[in-house]
C-alpha positions as CSV (number, residue, x, y, z in Angstrom):
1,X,34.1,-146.6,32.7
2,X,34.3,-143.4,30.8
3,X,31.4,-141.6,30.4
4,X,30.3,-139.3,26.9
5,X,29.1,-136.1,27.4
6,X,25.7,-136.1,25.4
7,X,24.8,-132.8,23.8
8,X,21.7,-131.3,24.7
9,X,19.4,-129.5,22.1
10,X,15.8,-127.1,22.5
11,X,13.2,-128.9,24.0
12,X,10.6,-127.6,20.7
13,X,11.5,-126.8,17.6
14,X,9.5,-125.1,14.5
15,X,9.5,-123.7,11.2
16,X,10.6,-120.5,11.3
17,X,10.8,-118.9,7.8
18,X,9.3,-119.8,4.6
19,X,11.1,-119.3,1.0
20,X,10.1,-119.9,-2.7
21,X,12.0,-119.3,-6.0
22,X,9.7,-120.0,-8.8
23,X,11.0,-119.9,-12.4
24,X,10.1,-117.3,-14.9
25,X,8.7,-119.8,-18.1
26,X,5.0,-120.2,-17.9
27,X,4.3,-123.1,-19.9
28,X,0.2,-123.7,-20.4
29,X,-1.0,-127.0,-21.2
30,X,-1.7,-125.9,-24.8
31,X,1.9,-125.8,-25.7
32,X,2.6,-129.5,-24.8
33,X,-0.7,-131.7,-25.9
34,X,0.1,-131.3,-29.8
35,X,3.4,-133.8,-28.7
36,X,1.4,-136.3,-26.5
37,X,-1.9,-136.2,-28.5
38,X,-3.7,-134.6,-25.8
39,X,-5.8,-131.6,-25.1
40,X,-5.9,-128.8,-22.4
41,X,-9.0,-130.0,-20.7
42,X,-8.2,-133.9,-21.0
43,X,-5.1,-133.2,-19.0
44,X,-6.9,-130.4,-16.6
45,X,-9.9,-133.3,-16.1
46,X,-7.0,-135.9,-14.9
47,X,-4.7,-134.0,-12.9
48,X,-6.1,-130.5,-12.4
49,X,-3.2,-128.3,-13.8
50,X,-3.6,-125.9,-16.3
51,X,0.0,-124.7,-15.9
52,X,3.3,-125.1,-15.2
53,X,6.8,-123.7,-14.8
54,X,9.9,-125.0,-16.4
55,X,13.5,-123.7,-15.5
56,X,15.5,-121.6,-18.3
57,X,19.0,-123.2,-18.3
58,X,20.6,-120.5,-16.2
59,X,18.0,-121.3,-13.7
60,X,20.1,-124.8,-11.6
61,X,18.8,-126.5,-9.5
62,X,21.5,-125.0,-7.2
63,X,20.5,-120.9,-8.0
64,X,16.6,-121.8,-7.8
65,X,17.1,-123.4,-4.4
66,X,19.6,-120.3,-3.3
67,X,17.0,-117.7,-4.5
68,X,14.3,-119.7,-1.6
69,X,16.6,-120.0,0.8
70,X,17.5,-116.3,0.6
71,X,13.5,-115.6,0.9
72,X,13.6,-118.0,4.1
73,X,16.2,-117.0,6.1
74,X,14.8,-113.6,5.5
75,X,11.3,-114.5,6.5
76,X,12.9,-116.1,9.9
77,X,15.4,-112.8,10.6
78,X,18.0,-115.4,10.7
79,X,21.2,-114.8,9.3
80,X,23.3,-117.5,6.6
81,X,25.9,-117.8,9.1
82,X,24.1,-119.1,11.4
83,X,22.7,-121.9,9.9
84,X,24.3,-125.2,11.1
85,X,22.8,-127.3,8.3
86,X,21.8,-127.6,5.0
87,X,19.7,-130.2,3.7
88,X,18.5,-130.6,-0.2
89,X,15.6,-132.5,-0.8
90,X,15.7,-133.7,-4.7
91,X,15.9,-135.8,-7.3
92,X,16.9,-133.9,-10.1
93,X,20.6,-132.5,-9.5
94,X,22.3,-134.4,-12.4
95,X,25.7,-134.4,-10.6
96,X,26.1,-138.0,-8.4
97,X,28.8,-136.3,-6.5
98,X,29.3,-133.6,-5.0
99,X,26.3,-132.6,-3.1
100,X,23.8,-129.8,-4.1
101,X,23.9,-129.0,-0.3
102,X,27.3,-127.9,-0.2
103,X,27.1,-125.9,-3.6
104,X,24.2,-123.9,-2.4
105,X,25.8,-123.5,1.7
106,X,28.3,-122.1,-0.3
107,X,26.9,-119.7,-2.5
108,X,24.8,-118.5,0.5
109,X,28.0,-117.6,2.7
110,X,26.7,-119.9,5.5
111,X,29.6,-120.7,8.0
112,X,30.8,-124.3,7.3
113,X,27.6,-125.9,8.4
114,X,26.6,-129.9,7.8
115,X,25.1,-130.2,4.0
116,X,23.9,-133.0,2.1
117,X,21.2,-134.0,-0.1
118,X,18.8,-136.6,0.6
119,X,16.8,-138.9,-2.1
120,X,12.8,-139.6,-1.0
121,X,11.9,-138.2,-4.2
122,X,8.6,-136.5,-4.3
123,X,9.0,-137.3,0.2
124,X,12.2,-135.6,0.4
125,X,10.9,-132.3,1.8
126,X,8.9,-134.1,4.4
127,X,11.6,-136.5,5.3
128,X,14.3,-133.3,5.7
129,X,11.8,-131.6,8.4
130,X,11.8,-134.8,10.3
131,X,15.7,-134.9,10.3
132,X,15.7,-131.1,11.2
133,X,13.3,-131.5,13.8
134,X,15.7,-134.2,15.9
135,X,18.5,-132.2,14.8
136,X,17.4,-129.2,16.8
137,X,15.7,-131.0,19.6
138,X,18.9,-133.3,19.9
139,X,21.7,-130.6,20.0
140,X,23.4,-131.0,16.9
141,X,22.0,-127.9,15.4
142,X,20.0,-124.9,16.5
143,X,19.3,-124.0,13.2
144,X,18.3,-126.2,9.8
145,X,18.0,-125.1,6.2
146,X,15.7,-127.7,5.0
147,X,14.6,-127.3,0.9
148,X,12.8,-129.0,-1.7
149,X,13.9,-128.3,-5.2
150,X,13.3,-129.6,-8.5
151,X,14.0,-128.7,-12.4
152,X,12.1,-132.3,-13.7
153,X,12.4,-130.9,-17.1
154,X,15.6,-132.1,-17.4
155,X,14.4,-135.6,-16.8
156,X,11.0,-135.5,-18.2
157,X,9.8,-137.1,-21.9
158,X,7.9,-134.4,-23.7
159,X,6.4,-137.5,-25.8
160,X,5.6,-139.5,-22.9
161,X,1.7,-139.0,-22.5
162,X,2.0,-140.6,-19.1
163,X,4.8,-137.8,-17.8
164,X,4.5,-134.8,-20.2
165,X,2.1,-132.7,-18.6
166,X,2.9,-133.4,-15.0
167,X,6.4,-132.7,-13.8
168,X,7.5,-129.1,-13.4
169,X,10.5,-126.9,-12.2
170,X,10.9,-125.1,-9.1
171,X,12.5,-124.8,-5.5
172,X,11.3,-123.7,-1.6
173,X,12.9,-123.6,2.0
174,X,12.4,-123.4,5.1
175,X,14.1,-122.8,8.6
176,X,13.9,-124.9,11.5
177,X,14.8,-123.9,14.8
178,X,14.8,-124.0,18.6
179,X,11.2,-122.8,19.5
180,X,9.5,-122.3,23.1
181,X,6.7,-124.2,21.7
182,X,6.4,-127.3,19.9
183,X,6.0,-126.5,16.2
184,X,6.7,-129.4,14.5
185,X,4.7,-132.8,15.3
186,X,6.0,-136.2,15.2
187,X,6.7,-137.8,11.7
188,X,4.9,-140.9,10.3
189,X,6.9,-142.5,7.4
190,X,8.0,-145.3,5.8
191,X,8.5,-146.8,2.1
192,X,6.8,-149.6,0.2
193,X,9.2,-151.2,-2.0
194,X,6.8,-153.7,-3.0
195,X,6.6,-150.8,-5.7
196,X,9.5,-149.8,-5.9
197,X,9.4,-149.5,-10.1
198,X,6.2,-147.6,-10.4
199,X,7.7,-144.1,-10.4
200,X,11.7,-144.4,-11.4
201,X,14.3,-143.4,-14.0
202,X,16.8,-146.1,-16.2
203,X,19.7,-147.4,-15.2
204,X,22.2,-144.9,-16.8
205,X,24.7,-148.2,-17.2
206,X,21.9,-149.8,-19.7
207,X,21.2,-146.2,-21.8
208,X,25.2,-146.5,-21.7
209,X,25.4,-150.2,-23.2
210,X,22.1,-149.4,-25.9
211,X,24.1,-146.3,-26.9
212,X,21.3,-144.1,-25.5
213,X,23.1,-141.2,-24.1
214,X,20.2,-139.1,-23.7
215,X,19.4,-137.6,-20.3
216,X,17.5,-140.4,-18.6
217,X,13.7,-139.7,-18.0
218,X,11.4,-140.2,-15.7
219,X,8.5,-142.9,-16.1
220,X,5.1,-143.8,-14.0
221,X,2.8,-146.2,-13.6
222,X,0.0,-143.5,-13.0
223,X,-2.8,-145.7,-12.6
224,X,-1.0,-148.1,-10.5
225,X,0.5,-144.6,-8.2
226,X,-3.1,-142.8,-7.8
227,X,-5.0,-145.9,-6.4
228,X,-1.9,-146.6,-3.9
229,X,-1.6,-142.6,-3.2
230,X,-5.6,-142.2,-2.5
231,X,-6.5,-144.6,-0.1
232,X,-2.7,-146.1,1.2
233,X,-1.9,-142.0,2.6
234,X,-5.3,-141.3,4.3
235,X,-3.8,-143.7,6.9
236,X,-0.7,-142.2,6.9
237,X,-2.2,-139.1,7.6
238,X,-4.1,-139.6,9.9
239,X,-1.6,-141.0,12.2
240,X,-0.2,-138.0,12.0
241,X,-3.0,-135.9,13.3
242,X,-3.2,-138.4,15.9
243,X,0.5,-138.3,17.0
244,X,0.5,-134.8,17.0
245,X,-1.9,-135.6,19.9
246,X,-5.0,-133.2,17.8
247,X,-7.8,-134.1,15.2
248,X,-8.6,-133.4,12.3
249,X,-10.9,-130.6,13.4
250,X,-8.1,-128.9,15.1
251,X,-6.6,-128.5,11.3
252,X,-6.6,-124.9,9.8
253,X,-4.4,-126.4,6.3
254,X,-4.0,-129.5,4.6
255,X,-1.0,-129.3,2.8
256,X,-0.5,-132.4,0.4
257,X,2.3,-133.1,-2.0
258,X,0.8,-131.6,-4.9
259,X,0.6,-134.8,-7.2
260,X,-2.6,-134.9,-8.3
261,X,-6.2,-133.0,-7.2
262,X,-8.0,-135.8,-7.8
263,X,-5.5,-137.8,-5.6
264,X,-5.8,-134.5,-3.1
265,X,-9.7,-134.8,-3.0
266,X,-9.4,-138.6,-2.2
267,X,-7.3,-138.0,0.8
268,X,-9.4,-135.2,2.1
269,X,-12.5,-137.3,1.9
270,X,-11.3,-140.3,3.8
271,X,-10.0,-138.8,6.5
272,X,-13.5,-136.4,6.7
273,X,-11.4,-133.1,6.7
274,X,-14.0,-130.4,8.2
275,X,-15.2,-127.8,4.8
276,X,-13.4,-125.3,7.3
277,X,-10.2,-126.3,6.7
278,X,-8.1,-124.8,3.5
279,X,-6.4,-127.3,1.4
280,X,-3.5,-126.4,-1.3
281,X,-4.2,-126.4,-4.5
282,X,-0.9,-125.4,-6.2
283,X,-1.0,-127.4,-8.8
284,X,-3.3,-126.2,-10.7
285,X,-0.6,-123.2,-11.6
286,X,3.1,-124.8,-10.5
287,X,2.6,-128.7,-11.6
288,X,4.2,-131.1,-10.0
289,X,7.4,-130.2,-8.8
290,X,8.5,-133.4,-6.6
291,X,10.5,-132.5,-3.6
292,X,9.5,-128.7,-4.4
293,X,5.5,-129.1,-4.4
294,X,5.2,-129.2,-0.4
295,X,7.1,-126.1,0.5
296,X,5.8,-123.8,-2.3
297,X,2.3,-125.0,-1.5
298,X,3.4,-123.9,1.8
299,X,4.6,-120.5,0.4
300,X,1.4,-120.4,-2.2
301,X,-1.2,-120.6,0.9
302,X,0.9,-117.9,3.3
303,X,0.7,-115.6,0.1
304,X,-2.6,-115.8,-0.8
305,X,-3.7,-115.4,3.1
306,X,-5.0,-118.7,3.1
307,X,-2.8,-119.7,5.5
308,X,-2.0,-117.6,8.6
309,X,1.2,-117.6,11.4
310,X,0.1,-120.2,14.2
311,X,-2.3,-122.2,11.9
312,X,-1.9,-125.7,12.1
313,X,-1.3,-127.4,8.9
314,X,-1.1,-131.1,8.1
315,X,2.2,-132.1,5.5
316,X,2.1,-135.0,3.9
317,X,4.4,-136.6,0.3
318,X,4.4,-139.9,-1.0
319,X,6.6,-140.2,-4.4
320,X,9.3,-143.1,-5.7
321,X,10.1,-145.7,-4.4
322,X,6.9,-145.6,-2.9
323,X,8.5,-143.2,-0.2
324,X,6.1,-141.1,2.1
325,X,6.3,-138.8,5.3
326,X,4.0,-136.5,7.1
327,X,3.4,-134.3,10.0
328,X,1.8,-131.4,11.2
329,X,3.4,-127.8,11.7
330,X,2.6,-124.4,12.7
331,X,2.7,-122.2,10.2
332,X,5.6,-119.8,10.9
């Protein structure tokens, strides 16, 4: 019988450079409660933001995701040719075919690696570090472009009081690679698609048929989403403290998919998280930006100092679907 050669890959790998692009509109809570009957403090008391950032239309989901990468590669001294992958977390690139991925390994003069995007939704980023992490460790790359990037303000209903003041534009990276430590624990994730229609968009063949051809916007079940997010992901992460063989008291960050504060406090309470350790709080300036939030939280956090190279810091996203994924990394 012939026998396959199986490639071999690193033993560890980790996140080696961290990238943001942020777009340039500002867009305060003032100048959207006149359309959804709100105010600025009903929406800050509900979801914490007092800001957000929406992409001009030069800014693609393609150039904002480019403009992180750049940052990222940078930040790991690695160079676009030697990326072997690139994988886009989002939900927002309006084109079904081709990828984003290959647009934006493209653009970046990377050397014909592996590109696609994957759909978790607000996940994604989460789920594309677990497929980079076996990627390395496995031998089929040595080094992964892994980014989350949104620009929801296509897709989002400035009438819809549910929506209107939640999503936001915006895109971050990272690089994985080999590592003589491990950096990146082991994932927990899963879906429940007992929920499937709580967070989703139309079928575009039914706007077609009701001669809607409006772009087609997202819609939530908020209530319905924050009691399943609050007490269904404290489980979820704390398996992953515990699979990363560590506790909670080992954490320096806790990193969440920045949905909600409210949602962020709930997690943080159930699973005791020491007053030591430093939670992200992006939202209260970028929004909600889906497959984004994760990485620039990330990117927020090593700005501000709050979060320091070799800190250990807890990831965790849930969004449609209901999608989720966590794990813990070393902050590069």
């Amino acid at each position: 019988m012939t026998t396959l050669t199986v490639g071999t890959g690193s033993a560890n790998a980790a996140l080696l450079g961290v990238g943001a692009y942020r777009p340039s509109a500002l867009v305060p809570n003032d100048d959207l409660v006149e359309a959804i009957d709100s105010s600025d403090e009903w929406i800050q008391q509900r979801s914490g933001i007092r800001t957000r950032r929406f992409a001009g239309p030069e800014e693609t989901v393609v150039s904002m995701s480019v403009a992180a990468a750049r940052e990222a590669l940078e930040h790991a001294g690695i160079a676009a040719t030697q990326v072997d992958a690139v994988v886009v977390a989002t939900v927002s690139h309006l084109v079904q075919t081709p990828s984003a991925a290959t647009a934006i390994a493209h653009a970046l003069g990377a050397d014909h690696p592996a590109a696609f995007d994957i759909s978790a939704a607000c996940a994604g980023f989460c789920h594309g570090i677990a497929l980079a992490n076996d990627m390395v460790r496995g031998g089929s790359a040595r080094h992964v472009l892994v980014i989350g990037v949104e620009k929801l303000s296509d897709i989002t209903d400035p009438t819809d009081r549910g929506t209107a003041f939640i999503f936001a534009d915006g895109a971050g990276a990272v690089v994985v690679g080999q590592s003589g430590h491990p950096g990146i624990g082991p994932v927990v994730w899963g879906s429940d698609g007992e929920h499937y229609d709580h967070i989703r968009t139309p079928d575009l063949r039914d706007l077609v048929a009701a001669g809607d051809l409006r772009l087609p916007c997202l819609s939530m079940k908020g209530s319905e989403v924050f009691r399943w997010a609050s007490y269904a992901m404290a489980k979820v992460a704390q398996q992953a403290v515990d699979r990363a063989g560590i506790t909670v008291d080992d954490l320096d960050c806790f990193i969440p998919h920045q949905a909600n504060n409210r949602i962020t406090d709930a997690m943080a309470r159930a699973i005791r998280l020491p007053a030591s350790v430093r939670i992200a709080r992006d939202i209260v300036d970028a929004g909600n930006t889906s497959a984004a939030s994760v990485p620039l939280a990330l990117h927020r956090m090593i700005e501000d100092g709050d979060a320091r190279s070799g800190d250990i810091a807890l990831l965790i996203a849930f969004g449609a679907g209901l999608s989720y994924a966590a794990q813990v990394v070393t902050v590069p």
